[in-house]
C-alpha positions in Angstrom: 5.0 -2.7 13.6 1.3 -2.6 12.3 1.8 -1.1 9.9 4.2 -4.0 8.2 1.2 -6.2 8.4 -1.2 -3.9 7.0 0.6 -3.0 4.4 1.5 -6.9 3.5 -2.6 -7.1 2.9 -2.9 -3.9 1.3 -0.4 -5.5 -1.1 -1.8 -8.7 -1.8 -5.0 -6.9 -2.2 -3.1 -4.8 -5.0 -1.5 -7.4 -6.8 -4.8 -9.8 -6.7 -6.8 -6.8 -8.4 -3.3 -6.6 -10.6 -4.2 -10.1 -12.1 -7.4 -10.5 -12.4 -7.1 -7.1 -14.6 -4.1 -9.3 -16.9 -1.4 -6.6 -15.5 2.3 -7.9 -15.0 3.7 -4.7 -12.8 1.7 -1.9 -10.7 2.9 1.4 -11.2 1.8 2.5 -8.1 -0.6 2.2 -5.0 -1.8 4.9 -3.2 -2.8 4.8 0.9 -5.6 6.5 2.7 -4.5 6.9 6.4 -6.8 8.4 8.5 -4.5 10.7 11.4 -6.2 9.4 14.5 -5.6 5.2 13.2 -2.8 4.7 14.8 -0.8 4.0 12.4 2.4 6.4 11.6 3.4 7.0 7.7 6.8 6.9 8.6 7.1 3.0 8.7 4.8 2.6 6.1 7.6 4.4 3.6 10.2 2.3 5.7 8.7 -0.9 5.4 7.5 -0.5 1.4 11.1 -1.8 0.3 10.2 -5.1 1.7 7.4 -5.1 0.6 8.6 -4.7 -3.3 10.6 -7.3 -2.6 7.8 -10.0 -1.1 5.8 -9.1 -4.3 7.3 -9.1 -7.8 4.3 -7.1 -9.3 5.4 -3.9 -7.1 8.8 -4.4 -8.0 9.2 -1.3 -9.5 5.9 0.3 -7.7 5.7 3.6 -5.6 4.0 4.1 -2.5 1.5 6.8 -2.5 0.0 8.3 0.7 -3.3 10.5 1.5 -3.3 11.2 5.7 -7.0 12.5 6.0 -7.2 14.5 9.1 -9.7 13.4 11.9 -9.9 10.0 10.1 -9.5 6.4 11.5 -9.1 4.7 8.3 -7.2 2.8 6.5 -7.6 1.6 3.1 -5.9 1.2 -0.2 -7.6 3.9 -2.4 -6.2 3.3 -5.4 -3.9 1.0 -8.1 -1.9 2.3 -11.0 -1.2 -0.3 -13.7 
């Protein structure tokens, strides 16, 4: 259950950027997962509902993800307004 944590600071990274840019809602974020981090997409997509709720910016967001193969990483890559 990493990945519920992780994706909690990816958010609050997101929505930080969100306001110091003046933006109200994020249209998106997008995910790079690296295959060999560990952590599984499939609770990452599970988990993003709760997410949406915890922050109101990402209410109406969707969760974009990039697995990069042979990669450790994790990192949020990018923020739609």
């Amino acid at each position: 259950m990493h990945e519920l944590g992780v994706l909690r600071m990816a958010a609050r990274t997101a929505v930080r950027a969100a306001a110091q840019n003046n933006v109200k809602s994020i249209k998106f974020f997008t995910l790079e997962i690296g295959d060999e981090s560990g952590f599984v997409p499939l609770f990452f997509e599970k988990y993003f509902p709760i997410i949406r709720e915890e922050f109101p910016p990402l209410a109406e967001a969707e969760l974009r993800m990039e697995t990069i193969s042979g990669g450790r990483q994790f990192l949020l890559k990018e923020i739609g307004y």
